[in-house]
C-alpha positions as CSV (number, residue, x, y, z in Angstrom):
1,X,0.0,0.0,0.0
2,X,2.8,2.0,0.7
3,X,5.1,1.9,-1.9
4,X,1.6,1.9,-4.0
5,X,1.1,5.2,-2.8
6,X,4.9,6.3,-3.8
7,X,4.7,5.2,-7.5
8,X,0.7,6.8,-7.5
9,X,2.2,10.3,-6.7
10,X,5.1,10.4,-9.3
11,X,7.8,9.7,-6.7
12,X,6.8,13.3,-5.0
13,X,4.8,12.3,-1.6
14,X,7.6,12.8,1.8
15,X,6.6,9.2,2.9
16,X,10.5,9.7,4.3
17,X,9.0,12.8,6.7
18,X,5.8,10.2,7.2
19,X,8.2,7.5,8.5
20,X,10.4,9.7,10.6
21,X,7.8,11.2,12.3
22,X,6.1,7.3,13.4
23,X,9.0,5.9,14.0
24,X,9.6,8.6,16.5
25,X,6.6,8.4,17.8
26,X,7.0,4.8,18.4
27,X,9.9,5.2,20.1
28,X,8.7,7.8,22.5
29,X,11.2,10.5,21.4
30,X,11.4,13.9,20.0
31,X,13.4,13.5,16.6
32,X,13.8,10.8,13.6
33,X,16.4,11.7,10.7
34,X,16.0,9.1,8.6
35,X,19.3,7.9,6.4
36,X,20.1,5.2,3.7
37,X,21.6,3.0,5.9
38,X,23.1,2.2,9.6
39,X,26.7,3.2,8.9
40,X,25.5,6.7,7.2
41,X,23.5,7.1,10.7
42,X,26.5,6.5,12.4
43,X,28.6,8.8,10.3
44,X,26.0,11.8,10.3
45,X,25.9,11.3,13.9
46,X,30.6,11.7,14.1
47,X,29.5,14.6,11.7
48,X,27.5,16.7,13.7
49,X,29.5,16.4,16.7
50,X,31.5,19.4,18.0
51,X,34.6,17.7,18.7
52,X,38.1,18.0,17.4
53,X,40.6,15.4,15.2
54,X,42.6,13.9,17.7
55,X,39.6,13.4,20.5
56,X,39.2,10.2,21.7
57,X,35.4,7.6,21.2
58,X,35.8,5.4,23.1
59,X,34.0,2.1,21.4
60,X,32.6,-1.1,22.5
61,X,35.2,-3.9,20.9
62,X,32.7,-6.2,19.4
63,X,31.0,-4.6,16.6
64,X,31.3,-4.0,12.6
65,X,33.1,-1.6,10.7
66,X,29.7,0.4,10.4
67,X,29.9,1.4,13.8
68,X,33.9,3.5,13.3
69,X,33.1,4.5,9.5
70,X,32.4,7.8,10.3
71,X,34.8,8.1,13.6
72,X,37.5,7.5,10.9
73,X,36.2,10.0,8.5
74,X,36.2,13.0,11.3
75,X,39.7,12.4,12.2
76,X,38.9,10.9,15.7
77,X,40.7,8.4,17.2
78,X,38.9,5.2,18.4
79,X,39.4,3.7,21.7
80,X,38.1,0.1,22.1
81,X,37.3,-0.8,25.8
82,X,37.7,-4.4,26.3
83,X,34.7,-6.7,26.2
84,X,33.3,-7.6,29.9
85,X,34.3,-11.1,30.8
86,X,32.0,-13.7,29.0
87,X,30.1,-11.2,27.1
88,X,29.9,-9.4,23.9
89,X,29.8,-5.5,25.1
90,X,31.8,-3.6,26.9
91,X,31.2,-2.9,30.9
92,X,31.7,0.2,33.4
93,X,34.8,-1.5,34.5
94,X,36.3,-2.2,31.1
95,X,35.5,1.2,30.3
96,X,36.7,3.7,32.9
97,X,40.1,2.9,32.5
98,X,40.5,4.1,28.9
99,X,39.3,7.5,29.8
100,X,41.9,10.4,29.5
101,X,41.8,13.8,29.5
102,X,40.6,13.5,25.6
103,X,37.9,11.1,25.6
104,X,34.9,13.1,24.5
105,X,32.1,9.9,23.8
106,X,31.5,6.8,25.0
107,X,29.4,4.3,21.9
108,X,27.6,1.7,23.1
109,X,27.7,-1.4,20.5
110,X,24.4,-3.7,21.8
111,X,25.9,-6.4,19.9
112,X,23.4,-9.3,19.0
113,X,20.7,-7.2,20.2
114,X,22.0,-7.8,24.1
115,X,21.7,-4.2,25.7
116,X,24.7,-2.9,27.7
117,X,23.8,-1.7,30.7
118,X,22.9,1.5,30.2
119,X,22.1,3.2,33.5
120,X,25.8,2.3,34.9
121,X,27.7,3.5,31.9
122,X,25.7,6.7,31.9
123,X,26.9,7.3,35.6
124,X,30.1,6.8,34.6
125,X,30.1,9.2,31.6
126,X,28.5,12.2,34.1
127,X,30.8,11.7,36.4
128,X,33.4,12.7,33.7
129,X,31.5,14.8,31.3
130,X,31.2,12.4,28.6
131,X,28.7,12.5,25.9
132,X,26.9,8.8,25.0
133,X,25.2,7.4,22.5
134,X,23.8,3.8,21.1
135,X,24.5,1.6,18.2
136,X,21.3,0.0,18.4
137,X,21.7,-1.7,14.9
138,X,20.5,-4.9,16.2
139,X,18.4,-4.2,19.0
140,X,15.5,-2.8,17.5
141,X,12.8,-2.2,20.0
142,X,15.0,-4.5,22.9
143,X,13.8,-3.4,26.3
144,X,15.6,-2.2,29.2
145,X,14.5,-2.1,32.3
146,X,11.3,-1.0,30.6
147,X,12.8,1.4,28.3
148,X,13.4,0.5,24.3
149,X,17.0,0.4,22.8
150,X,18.2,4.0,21.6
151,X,16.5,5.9,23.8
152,X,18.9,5.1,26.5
153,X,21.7,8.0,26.0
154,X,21.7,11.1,24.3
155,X,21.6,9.8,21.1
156,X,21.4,6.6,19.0
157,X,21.5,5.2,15.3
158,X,19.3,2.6,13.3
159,X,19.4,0.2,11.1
160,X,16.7,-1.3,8.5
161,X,18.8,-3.2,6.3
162,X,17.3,-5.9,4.5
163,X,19.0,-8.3,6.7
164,X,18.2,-6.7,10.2
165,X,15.1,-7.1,12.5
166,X,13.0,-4.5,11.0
167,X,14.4,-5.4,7.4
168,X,13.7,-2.7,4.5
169,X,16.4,-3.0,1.6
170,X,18.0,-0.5,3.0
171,X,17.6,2.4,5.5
172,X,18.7,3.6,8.8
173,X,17.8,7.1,11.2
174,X,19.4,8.5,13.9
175,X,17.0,9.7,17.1
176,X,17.3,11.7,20.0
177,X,15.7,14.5,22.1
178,X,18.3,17.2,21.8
179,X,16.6,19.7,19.7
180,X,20.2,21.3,18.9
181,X,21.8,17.9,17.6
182,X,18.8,17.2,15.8
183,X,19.2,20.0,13.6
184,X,22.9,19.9,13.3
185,X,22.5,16.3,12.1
186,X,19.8,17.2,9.4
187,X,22.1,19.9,8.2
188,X,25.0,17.8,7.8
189,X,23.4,14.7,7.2
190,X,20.6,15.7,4.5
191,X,21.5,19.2,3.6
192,X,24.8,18.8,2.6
193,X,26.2,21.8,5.2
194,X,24.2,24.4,3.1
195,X,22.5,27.7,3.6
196,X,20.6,30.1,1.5
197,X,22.6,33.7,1.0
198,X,20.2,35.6,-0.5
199,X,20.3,36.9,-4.0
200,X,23.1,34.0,-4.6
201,X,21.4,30.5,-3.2
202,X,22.9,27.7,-1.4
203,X,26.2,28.2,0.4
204,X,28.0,25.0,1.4
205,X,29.6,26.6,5.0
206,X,30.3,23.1,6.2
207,X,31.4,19.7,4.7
208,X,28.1,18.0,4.7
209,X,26.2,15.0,3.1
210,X,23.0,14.1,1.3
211,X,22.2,10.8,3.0
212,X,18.4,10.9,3.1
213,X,16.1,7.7,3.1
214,X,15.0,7.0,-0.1
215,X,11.0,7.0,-0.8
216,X,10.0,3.9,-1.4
217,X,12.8,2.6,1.1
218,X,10.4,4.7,3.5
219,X,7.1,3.2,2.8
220,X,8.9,-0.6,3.6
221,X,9.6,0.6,6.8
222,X,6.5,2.3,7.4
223,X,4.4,-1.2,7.1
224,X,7.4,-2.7,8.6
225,X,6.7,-0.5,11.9
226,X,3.3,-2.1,12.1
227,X,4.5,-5.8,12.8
228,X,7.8,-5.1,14.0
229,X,6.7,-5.2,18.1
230,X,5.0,-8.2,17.4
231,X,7.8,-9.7,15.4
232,X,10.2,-8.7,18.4
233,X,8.6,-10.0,21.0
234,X,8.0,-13.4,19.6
235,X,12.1,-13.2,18.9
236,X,12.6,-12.8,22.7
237,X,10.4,-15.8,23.8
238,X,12.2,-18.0,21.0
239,X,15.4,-16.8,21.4
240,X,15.4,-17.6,25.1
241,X,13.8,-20.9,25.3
242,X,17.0,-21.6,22.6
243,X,19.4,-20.5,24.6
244,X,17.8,-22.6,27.5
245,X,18.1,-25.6,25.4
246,X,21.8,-24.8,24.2
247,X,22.6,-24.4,27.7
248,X,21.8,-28.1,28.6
249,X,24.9,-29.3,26.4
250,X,27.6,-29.6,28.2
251,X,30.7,-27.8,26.9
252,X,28.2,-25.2,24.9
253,X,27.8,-22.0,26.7
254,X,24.9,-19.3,25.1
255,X,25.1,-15.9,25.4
256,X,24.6,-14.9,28.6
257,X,21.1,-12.2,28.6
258,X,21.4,-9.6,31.3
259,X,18.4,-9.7,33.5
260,X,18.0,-6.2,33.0
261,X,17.1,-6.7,29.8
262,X,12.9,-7.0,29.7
263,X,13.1,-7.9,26.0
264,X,16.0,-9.6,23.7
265,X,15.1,-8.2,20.5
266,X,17.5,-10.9,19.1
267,X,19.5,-10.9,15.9
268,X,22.1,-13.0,16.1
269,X,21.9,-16.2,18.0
270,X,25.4,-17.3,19.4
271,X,27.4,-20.1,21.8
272,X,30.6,-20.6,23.0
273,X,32.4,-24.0,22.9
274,X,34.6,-25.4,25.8
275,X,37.5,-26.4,23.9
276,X,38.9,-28.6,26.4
277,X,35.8,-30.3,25.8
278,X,36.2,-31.2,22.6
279,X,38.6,-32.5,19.7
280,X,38.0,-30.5,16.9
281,X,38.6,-26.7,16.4
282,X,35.9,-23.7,17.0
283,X,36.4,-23.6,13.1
284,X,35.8,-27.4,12.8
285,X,32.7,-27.1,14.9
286,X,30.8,-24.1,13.1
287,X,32.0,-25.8,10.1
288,X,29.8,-29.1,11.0
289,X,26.8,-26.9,12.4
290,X,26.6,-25.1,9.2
291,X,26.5,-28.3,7.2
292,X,24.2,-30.0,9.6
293,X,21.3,-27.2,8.7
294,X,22.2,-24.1,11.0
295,X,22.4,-21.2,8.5
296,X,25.1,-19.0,8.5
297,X,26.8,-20.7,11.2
298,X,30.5,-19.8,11.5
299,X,33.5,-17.7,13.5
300,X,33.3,-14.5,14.2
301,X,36.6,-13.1,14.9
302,X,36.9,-10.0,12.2
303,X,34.1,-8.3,14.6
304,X,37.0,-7.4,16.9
305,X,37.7,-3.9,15.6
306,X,40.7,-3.5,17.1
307,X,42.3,-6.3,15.1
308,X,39.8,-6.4,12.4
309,X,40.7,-2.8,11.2
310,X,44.5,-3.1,10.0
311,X,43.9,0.4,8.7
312,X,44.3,1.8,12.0
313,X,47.4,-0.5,12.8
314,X,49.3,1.3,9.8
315,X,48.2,4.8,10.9
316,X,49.0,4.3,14.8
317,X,52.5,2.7,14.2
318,X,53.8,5.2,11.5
319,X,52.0,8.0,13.8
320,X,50.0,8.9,10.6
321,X,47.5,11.6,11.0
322,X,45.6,11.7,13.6
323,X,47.4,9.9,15.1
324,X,50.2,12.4,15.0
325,X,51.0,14.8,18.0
326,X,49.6,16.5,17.6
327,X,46.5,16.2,17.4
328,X,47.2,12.7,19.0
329,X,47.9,13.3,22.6
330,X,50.0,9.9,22.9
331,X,50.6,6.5,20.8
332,X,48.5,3.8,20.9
333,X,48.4,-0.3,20.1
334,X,45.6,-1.5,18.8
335,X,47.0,-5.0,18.6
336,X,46.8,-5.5,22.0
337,X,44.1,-3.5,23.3
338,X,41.2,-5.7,23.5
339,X,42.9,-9.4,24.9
340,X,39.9,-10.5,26.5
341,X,37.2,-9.8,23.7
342,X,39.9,-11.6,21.1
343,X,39.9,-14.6,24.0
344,X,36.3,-14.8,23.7
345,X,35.5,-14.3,20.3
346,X,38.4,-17.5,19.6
347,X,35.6,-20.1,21.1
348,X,32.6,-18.5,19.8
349,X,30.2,-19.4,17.2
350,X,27.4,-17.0,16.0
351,X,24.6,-17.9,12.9
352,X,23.8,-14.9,10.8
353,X,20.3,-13.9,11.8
354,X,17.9,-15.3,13.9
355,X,14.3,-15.4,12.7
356,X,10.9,-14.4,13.9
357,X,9.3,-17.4,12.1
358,X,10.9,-19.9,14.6
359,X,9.0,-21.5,16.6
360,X,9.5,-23.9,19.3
361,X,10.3,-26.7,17.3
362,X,12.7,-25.2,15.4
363,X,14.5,-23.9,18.7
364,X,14.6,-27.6,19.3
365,X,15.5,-29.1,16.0
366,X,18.3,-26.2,16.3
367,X,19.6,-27.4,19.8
368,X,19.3,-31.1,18.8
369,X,21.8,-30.0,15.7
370,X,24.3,-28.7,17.8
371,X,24.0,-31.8,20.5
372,X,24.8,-34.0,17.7
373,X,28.0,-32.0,17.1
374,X,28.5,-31.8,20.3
375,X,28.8,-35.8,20.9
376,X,30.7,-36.9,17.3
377,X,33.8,-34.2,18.9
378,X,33.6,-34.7,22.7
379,X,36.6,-35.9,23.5
């Protein structure tokens, strides 16, 4: 009906000002700019900050590239916080001893669709002045101690990829309640950094870019909105009774789900193996799950950033700009800066997405899969 409406008005109806304005709404905050994508989100979001090249974000370790694009594109250097002992994100403790007297922003990765806590690491940032804001590209409408995903902080960015939760076939927004970041991130984000002088037209005053959500892009979203709660919560009931029925294997370890989190608005399923407990390698082991019927299954070790992005490597050893001093304020080793989320991520297995059509016999006919691989490489 949607994209009906698109083609019925000659590609002229704002169904991308219809869409911010419910997903907002939905939400329960002030302001929706709606992008092509996550990583655009993300980068308008680095754009319209007021800090400097050379000030330090720091970053949850566990994440994809989309999450530093636009970090790298402003110039500022990226600090990854090591990932909290047996988990995926980052933690209060993992974080506070990476702030210096140049951290600016703390981002908050809630990889999987597991929700850091949010409530501690905003104490933390106000006792040092820090701003923070949410990757929420997997948690879509994941609860909090009663509050949704990306509504927790000061700011946050989307994603409606055709792979995500609330799959368009492309898409993303940024939200948040500050008015004044709301319009510095259209202006940079959609307006390309222009203003009208009068008697000459647009004046391009800042470096800006035109990442608006495209129409019909929009209207998937739109109709998308109307399921997606549903969708979610039947994610979060599936999702757990798997990880309740992963958790009986011995030597398999799920993620563990924070109690604080009300709602797991799961996206990626994913178990660590003992290795002691078995003969074959983490590799060897996805390897059989994916050929035994569990799509996608496989390693994840490239979401480390800190390793995965060799482009900062280069830069920090040869003390390329920013990294520099200045702007840099000191040298820094990304090889070795997150040990304990590399550790983690060596023993663990994800599969790609998880999907709101499973139902409770899939869960099991999932769990039964990896038991089987389980037994045929228990030592």
């Amino acid at each position: 009906m949607y994209l009906q409406e698109v083609v019925d008005s000659g590609l002229t109806c704002d169904m991308m000002g219809r869409f911010e304005k419910a997903f907002a709404e939905a939400l329960g905050v002030k302001h929706c700019i709606a992008t092509p994508g996550c990583t655009p989100a993300l980068a308008v979001l680095a754009a319209a900050m007021p800090w400097e090249a050379g000030d330090e974000i720091i970053v949850s370790p566990i994440t994809d590239y989309g999450t530093v694009q636009g970090l790298l594109s402003e110039d500022y250097i990226q600090v990854f916080a090591d990932a909290a002992a047996g988990s995926v994100n980052f933690a209060p403790q993992t974080i506070e001893p990476c702030i210096t007297e140049r951290t600016r922003a703390i981002l908050c990765v809630h990889m999987t669709g597991i929700i850091n806590d949010m409530d501690a690491i905003n104490t933390l940032a106000e006792q040092h002045g820090l701003f923070v804001y949410e990757d929420a590209c997997q948690a879509v409408f994941g609860q909090y101690k009663g509050r949704y995903a990306g509504i927790l902080a000061r700011a946050a960015g989307f994603s409606f990829d055709a792979e995500k939760t609330m799959g368009s076939d492309v898409g993303g927004c940024v939200v948040t309640d500050d008015d004044e970041l709301a319009e510095r991130a259209r202006y940079i984000g959609q307006s390309r950094g222009a203003v009208m002088e009068p008697h000459f037209g647009r004046l391009h005053a800042d470096a800006g870019y035109a990442y608006r959500m495209p129409n019909c892009t929009a209207a998937i979203c739109l109709a998308q909105l109307e399921i997606i709660r549903d969708q979610v919560a039947h994610r979060d009931e599936m999702a757990r009774l798997l990880c309740q029925l992963l958790a009986e294997i011995p030597g398999i370890t799920p993620l563990a789900l924070p109690e604080y989190m009300d709602v797991y608005s799961c996206w990626m399923i994913g178990l660590n193996i003992d290795p002691e407990a078995f003969s074959c390698s983490t590799e060897e082991f996805a390897q059989q799950l994916a050929d035994g019927g569990i799509p996608g299954a496989g390693m994840g070790r490239y979401y480390l950033m800190s390793e995965a992005c060799t482009c900062l490597h280069r830069s920090a050893a040869g003390q390329r700009y920013p990294f520099s001093m200045p702007p840099a304020s000191r040298t820094y080793d990304y090889a070795s800066m997150c040990p304990d989320g590399a550790e983690f991520l060596k023993t663990f297995i994800r599969w790609s997405t998880f999907c709101e059509k499973y139902e409770p016999e899939h869960c099991e006919l999932a769990a039964r899969i990896v038991r089987e691989v389980a037994e045929r490489n228990r030592k």
